[in-house]
C-alpha positions in Angstrom: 15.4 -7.9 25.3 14.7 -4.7 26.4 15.4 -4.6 30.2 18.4 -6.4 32.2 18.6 -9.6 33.0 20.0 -9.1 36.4 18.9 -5.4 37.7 15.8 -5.0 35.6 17.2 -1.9 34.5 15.8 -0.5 30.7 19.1 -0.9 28.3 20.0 1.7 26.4 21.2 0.9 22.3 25.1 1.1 22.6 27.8 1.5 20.3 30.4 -1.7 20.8 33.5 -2.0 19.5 33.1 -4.1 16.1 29.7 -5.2 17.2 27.4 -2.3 16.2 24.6 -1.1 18.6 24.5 -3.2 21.6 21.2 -3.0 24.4 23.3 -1.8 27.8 22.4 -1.8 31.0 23.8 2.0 32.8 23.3 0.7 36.4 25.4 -3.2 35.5 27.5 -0.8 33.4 27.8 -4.3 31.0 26.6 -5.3 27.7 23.8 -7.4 27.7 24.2 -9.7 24.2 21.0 -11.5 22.7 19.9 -14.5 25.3 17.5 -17.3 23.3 17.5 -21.3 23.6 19.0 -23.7 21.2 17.4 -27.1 20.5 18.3 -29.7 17.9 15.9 -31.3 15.2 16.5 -33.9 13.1 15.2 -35.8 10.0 15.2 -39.4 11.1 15.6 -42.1 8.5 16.1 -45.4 7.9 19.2 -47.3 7.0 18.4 -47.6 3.7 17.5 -43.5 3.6 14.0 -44.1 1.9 12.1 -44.1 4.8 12.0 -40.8 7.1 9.9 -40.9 10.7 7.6 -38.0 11.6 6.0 -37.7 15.2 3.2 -36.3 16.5 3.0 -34.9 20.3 1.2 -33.2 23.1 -2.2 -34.2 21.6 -1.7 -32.0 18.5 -2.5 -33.4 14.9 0.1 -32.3 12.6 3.2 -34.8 11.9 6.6 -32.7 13.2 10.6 -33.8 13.6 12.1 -35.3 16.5 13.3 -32.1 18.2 14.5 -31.0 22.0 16.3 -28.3 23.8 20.1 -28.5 24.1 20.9 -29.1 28.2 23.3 -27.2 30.1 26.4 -29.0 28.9 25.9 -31.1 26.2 26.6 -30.1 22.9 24.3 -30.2 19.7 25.6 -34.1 18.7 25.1 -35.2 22.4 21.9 -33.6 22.6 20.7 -35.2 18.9 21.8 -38.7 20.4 19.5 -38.4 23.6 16.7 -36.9 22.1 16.2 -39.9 19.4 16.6 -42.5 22.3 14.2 -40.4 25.4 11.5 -40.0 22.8 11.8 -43.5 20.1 14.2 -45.5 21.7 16.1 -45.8 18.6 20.2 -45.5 18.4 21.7 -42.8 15.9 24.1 -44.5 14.2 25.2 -41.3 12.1 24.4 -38.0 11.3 25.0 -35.1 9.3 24.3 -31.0 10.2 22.5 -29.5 8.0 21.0 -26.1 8.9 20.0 -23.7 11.4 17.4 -21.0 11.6 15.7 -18.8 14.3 12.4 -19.7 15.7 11.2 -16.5 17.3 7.7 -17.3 18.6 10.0 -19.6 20.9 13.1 -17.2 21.3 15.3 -20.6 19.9 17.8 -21.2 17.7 16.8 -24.2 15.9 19.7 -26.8 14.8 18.9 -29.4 12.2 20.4 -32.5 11.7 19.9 -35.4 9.4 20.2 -38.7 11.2 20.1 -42.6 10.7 18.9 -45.1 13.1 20.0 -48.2 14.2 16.4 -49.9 13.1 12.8 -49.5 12.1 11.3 -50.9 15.7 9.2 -48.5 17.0 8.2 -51.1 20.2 10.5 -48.7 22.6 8.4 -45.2 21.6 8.5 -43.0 24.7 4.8 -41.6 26.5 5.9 -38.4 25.2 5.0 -39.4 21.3 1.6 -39.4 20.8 2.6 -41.6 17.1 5.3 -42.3 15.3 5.4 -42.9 11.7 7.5 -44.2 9.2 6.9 -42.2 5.9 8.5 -42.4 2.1 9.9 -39.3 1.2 7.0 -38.1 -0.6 4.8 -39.1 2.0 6.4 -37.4 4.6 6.8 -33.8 2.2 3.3 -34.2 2.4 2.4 -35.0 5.8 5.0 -32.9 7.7 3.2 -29.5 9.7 3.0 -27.4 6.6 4.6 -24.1 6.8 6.7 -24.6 9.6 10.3 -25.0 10.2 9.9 -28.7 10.4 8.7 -28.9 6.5 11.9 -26.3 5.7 14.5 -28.7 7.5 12.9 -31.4 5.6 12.5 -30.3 2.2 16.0 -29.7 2.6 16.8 -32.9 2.8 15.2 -34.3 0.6 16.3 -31.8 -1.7 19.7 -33.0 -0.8 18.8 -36.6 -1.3 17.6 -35.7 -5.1 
C-alpha cells in the first residue's frame, strides 16, 4: 500500500508504538495498517476420510480446493459451511483448521480447513464448477494444480492423515 485509502495521500514509513514502521498518511494524520482479503479453503472428504474432492472452475484445467472469500460478517466456519453448499451442495458435517498462508498475487489471506461432508452425491453441483471429482488420496496429490497453495494445504493433510 503505498498511498491512502481515503485521501490518496503518499504514506510516509512511521515508527508505531510496539508495531515497528507503520505506512502513514500526514494529511489523515492516521495509521494506515495492511488492507488484504481473507477467504477460506478446504480439503473436502468423505466420511470415511479416503476419498478427497477436487474441483475445477472458470473453464480452467487444473483440479483446485473448494475455496471463497470471507463476506462482510461471517466468520471463517460460517463462510466454510456456505461455500461447500453454493458450489456442491453438500453439508459439512465437521471440520478442522488447519493452516493459513498469504496469497499475494491476490492480496488474500488464505484460510485452510479440512472438512467432511454429509455424502458422496454430487447431483446438487452448482454452475459455478466446471467438475467435481472424487479422488483417493494419492490420486488427488497427483492431480491437485501443482505448485500452488491448493497442493500445500493438501499435502498437509494428507501428511496429517499418514
Amino acid at each position: 500500500m503505498r498511498h491512502c485509502h481515503e485521501c490518496g495521500t503518499k504514506l510516509v514509513d512511521k515508527e508505531c508504538d510496539g508495531e515497528g514502521l507503520i505506512p502513514y498518511c500526514d494529511h489523515c494524520a492516521s495509521y494506515r495498517f495492511p488492507i488484504f482479503s481473507t477467504a477460506i479453503s478446504t480439503v473436502v472428504m468423505n466420511r470415511d476420510m479416503n476419498k478427497v474432492l477436487l474441483i475445477q472452475q472458470y473453464n480452467r484445467p487444473y483440479y483446485i480446493l473448494v475455496a471463497g472469500y470471507i463476506n462482510k460478517g461471517e466468520n471463517a466456519e460460517e463462510t466454510l459451511i456456505r461455500e461447500v453448499k453454493e458450489e456442491i451442495g453438500l453439508e459439512v458435517v465437521s471440520s478442522e483448521y488447519m493452516r493459513s498462508l498469504y496469497y499475494e498475487p491476490s492480496n488474500t489471506l488464505m484460510i485452510n480447513y479440512i472438512s467432511i461432508v454429509d455424502s458422496e452425491d454430487l447431483s446438487q453441483v452448482s454452475s459455478e464448477v466446471d467438475t467435481a471429482v472424487w479422488f483417493t488420496l494419492e490420486e488427488a496429490a497427483a492431480s491437485i494444480k501443482k505448485d500452488s497453495l491448493a497442493e500445500t494445504f493438501l499435502l498437509a493433510v494428507i501428511k496429517k492423515l499418514s
